[in-house]
MDTraj code that builds the backbone (N, CA, C; nanometers):
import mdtraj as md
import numpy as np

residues = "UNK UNK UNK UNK UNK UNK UNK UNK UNK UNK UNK UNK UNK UNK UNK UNK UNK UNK UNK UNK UNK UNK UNK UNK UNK UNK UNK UNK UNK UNK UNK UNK UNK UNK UNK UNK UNK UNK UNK UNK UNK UNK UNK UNK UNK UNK UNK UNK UNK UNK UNK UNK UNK UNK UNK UNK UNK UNK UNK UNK UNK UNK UNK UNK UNK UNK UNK UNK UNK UNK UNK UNK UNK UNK UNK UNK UNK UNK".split()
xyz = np.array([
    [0.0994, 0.8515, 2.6019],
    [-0.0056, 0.8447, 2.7011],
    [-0.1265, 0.7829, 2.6328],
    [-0.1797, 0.6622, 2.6981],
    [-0.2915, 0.6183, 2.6135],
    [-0.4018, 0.5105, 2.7161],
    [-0.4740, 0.5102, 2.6773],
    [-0.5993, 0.3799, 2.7604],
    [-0.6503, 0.3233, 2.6578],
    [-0.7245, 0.2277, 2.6682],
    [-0.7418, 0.1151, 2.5623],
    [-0.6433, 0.0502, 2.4761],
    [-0.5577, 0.0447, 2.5204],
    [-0.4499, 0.0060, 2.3942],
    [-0.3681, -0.0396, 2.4970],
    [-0.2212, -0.1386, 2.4414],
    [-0.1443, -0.1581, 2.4917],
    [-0.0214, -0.0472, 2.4287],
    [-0.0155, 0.0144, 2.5450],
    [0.0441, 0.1223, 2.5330],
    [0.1883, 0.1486, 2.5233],
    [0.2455, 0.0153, 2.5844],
    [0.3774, 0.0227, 2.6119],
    [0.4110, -0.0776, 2.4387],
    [0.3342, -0.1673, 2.4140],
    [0.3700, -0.2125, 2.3051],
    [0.3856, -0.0971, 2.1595],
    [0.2578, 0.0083, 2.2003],
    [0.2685, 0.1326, 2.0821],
    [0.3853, 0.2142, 2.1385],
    [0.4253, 0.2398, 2.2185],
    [0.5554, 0.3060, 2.2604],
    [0.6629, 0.2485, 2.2383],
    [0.6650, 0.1329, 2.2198],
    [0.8069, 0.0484, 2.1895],
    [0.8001, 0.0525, 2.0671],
    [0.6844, 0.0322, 1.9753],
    [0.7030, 0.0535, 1.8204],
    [0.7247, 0.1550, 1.7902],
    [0.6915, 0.2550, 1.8473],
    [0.7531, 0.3568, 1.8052],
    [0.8785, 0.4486, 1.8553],
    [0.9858, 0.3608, 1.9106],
    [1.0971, 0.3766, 2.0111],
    [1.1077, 0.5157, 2.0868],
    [0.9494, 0.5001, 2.1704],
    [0.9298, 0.5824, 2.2701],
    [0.9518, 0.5362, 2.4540],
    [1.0553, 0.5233, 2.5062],
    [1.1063, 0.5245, 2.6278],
    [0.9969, 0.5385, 2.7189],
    [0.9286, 0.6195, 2.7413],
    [0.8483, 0.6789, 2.8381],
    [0.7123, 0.6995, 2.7870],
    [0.6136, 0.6052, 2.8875],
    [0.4656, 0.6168, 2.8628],
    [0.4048, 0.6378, 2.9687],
    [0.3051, 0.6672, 2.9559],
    [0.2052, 0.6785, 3.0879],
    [0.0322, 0.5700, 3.0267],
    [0.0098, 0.5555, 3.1206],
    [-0.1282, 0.4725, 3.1069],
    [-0.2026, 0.5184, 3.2027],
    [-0.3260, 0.5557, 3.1552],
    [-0.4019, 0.6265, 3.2416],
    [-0.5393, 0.5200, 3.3155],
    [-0.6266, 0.5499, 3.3789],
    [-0.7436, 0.4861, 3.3376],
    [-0.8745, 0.5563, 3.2848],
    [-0.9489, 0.4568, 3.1812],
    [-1.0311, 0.5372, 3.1087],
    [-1.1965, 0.5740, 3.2005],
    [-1.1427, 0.7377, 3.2629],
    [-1.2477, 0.7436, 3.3592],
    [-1.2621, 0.9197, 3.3593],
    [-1.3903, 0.9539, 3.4771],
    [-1.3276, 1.0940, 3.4808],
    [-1.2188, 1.1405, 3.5543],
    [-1.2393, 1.0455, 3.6873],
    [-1.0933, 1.0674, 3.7572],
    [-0.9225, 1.0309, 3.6956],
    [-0.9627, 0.9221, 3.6324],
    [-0.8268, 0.8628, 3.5142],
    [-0.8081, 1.0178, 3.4179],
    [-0.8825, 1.0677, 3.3882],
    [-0.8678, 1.1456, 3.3010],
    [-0.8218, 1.3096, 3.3794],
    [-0.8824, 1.3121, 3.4757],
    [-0.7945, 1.4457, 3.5559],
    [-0.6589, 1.4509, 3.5926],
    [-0.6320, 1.2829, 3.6354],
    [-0.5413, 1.2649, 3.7414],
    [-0.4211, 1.2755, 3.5792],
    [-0.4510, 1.2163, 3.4390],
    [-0.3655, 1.2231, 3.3763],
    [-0.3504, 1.3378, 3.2851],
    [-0.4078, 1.4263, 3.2874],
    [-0.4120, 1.5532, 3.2789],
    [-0.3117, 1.6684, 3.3817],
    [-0.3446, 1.6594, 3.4745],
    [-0.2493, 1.7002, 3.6132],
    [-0.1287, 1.6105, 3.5984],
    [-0.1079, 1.5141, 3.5863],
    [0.0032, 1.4816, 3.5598],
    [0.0823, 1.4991, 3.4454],
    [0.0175, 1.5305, 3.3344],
    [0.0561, 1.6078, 3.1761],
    [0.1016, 1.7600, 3.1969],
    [0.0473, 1.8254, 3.2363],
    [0.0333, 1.9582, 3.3039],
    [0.1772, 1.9631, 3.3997],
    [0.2322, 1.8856, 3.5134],
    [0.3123, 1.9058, 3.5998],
    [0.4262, 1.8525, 3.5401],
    [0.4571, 1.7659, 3.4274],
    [0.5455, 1.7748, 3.3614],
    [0.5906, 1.8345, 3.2921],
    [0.5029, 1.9217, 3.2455],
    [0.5635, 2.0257, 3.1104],
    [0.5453, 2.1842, 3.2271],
    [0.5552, 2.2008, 3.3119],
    [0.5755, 2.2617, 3.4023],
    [0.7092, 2.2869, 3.4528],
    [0.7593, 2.1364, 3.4964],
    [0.8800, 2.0811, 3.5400],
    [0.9598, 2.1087, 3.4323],
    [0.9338, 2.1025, 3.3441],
    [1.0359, 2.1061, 3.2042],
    [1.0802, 2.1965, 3.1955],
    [0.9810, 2.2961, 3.1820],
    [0.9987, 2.4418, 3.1253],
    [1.0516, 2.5123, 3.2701],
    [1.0535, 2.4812, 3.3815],
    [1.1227, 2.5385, 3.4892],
    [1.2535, 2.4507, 3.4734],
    [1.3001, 2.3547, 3.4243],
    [1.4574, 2.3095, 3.3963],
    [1.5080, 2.3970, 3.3287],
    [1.4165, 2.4045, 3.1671],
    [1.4587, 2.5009, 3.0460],
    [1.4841, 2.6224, 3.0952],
    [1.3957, 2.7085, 3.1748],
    [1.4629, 2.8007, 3.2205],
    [1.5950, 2.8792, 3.2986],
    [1.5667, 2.7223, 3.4164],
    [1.7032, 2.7153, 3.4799],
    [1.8425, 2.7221, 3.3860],
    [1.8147, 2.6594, 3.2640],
    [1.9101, 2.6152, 3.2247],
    [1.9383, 2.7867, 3.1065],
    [1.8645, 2.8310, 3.0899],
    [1.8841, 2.9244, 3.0073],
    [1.9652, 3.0368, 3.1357],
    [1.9149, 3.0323, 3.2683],
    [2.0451, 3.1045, 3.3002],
    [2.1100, 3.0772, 3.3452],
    [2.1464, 2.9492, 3.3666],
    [2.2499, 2.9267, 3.3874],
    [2.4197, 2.9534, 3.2243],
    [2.3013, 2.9171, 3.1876],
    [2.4183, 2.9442, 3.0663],
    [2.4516, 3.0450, 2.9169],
    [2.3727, 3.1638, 2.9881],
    [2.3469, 3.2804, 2.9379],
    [2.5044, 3.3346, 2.9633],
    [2.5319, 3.3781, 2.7805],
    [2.6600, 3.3888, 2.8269],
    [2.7990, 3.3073, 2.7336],
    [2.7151, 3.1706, 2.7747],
    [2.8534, 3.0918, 2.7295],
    [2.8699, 3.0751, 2.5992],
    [2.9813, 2.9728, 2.5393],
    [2.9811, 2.9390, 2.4038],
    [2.8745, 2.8301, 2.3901],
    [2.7934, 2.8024, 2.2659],
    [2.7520, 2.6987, 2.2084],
    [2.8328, 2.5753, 2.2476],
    [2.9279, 2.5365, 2.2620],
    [3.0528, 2.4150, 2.3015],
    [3.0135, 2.4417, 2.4564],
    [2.9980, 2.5053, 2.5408],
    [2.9958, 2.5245, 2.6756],
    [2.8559, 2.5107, 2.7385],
    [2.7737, 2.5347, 2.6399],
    [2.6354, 2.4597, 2.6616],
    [2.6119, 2.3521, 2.6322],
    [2.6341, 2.2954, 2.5641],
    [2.6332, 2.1626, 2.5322],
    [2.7077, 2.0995, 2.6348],
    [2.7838, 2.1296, 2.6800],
    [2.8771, 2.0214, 2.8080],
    [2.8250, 2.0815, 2.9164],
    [2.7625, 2.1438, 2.9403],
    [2.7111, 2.2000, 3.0360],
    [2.5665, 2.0995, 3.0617],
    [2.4811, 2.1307, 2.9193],
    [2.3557, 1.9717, 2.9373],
    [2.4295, 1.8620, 2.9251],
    [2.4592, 1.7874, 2.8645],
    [2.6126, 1.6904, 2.9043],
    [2.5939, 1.6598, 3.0514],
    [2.6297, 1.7426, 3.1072],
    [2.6752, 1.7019, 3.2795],
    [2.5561, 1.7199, 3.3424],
    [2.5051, 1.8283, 3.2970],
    [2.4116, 1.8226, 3.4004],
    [2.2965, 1.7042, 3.3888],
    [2.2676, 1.6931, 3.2975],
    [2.2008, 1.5381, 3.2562],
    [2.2599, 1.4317, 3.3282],
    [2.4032, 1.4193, 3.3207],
    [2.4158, 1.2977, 3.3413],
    [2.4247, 1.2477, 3.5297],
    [2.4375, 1.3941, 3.5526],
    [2.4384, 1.3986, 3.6751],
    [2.3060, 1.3641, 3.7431],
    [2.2036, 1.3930, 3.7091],
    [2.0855, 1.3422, 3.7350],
    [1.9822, 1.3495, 3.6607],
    [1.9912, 1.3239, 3.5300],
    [1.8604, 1.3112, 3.4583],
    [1.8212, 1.3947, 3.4092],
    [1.8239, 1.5859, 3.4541],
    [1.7937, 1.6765, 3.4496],
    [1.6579, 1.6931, 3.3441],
    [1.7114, 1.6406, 3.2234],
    [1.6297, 1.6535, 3.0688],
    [1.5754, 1.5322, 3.0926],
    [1.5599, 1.4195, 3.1532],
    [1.5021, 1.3257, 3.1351],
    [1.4105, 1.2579, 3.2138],
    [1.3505, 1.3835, 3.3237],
    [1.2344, 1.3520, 3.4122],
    [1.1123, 1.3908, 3.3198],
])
top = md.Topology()
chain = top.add_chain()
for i, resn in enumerate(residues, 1):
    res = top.add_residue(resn, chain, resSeq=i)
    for name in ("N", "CA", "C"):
        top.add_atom(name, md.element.get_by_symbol(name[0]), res)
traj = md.Trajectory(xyz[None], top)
């Protein structure tokens, strides 16, 4: 996440997939804040999901379990 910079060029050097660019403002700065905030939100309500879902299984059965469920839609990768 960055402003002033070319951001996607510092994300590619550093073989980071996913950037955000904000604008350098107060509203740029809420709106990318709230959007920092609702992702690691989202995450940690996957992580959870995912902890019960697979409370229980083997180590081998979790792993194919994120496996699929990833590939099925991204799950880990919103």
């Amino acid at each position: 996440m960055g402003t002033n910079q070319n951001v996607q060029q510092t994300a590619s050097a550093l073989h980071i997939d996913e950037y955000k660019v904000f604008e350098y403002s107060t509203e740029g700065m809420k709106r990318a804040w709230k959007s920092g905030m609702k992702a690691s939100a989202d995450y940690y309500d996957r992580m959870s999901q995912y902890k019960k879902d697979t409370r229980g299984m083997s180590r081998r059965d979790r792993n194919n379990y994120y496996r699929d469920r990833n590939k099925e839609d991204g799950w880990f990768d919103k």
